[in-house]
N, C-alpha and C positions, 0 to 999 in steps of 0.2 A: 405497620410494616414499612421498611423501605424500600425506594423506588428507584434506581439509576439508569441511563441509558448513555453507557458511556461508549460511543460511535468514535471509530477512529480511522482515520487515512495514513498508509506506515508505507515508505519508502525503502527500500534495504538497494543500494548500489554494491555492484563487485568490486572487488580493491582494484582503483587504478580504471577504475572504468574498461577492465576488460570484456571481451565479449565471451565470456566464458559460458551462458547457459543456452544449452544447443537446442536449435528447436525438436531436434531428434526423441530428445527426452523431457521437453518443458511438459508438458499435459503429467506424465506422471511428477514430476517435480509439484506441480500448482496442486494437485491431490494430496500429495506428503503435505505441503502446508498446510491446504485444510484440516487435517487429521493433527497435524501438531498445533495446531490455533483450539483445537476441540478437545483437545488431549491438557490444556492452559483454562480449561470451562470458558473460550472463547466462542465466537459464533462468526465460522469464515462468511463473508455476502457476497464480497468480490472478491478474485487474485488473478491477473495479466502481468504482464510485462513484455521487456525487452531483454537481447540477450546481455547488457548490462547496466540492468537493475529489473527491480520486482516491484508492484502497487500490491496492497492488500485492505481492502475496507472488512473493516473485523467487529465484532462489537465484544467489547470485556466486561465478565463480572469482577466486581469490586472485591475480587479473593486475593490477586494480586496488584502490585503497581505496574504501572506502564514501562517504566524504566526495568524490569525485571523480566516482564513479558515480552520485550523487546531481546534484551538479551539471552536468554533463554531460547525465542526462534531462531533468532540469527545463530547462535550455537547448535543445534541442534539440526537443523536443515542444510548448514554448511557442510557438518559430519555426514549428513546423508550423500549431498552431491560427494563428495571425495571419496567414499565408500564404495559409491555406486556409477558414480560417472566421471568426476571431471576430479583426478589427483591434488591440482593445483589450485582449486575453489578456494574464495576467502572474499569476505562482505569487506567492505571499507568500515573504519571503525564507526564511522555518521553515521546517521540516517536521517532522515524526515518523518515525524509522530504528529498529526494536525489530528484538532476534536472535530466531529463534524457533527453541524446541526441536522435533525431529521427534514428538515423542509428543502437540504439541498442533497439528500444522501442517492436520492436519484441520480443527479446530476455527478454524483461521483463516482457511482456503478458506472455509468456511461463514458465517463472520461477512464476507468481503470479497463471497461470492456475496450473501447475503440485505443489503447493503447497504442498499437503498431503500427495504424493511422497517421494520430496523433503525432508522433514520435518521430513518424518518417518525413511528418510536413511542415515539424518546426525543432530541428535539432540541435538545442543548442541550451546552455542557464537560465535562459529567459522562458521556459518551459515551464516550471514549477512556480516561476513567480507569475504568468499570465496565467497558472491554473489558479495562483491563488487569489488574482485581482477579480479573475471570473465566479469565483465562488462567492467571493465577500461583495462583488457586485450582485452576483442572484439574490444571496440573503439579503440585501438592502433591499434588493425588490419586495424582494418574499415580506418582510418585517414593516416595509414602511407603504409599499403601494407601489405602480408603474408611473405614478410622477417623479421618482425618485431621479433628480439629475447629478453629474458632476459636479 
């Protein structure tokens, strides 16, 4: 039998970095993703954001590829806000897809839960890259010991 455990960190920004997802209607929005992550035989763990962009720690079975389950959400969840809430919705064509090891997946829930935190106390590109210095620094720990220096 095979075994996979393919944990993933997925970033979906609004085009142009608008502030288009109201918090009036985020809670049901973050439900619709779960249900279209689970609707893909995904398994939603985490989903926050801000009003321009969304985290989601997902885990995928190997029934599709990531480049596929990617597009597919972002298609499918855009059609929902436009339908249902915001006419003018539309993801940026990027995004961000990072693997995440199990030993730091905690620390990712936590960084996608305190999101608004986060986000409000360091607003800027350098965001995503100290998340991801802070993650590949935990895993050095994790992997190698707390001797682990620069």
């Amino acid at each position: 039998m095979s075994h996979t455990h393919l944990l993933y960190h997925i970033i979906y920004g609004t085009k142009n970095r608008l502030p288009l997802i109201s918090e009036s209607w985020e809670p049901d929005f973050y439900k619709q993703m779960g249900g279209i992550v689970r609707n893909h035989q995904g398994i939603p763990i985490e989903i926050n954001g801000m009003p321009d962009h969304l985290h989601m720690l997902v885990r995928i079975k190997p029934v599709i590829t990531v480049a596929d389950f990617l597009r597919q959400t972002k298609a499918i969840s855009s059609g929902w806000i436009r339908r249902a809430h915001e006419p003018k919705f539309r993801w940026q064509r990027r995004y961000g897809a990072f693997s995440v090891s199990e030993s730091v997946s905690e620390a990712v829930r936590k960084y996608i839960r305190n999101q608004k935190s986060i986000t409000r106390n360091r607003r800027s590109k350098t965001n995503i890259k100290s998340y991801c210095v802070c993650i590949a620094w935990s895993s050095m720990r994790n992997i190698c010991g707390s001797d682990v220096r620069w």
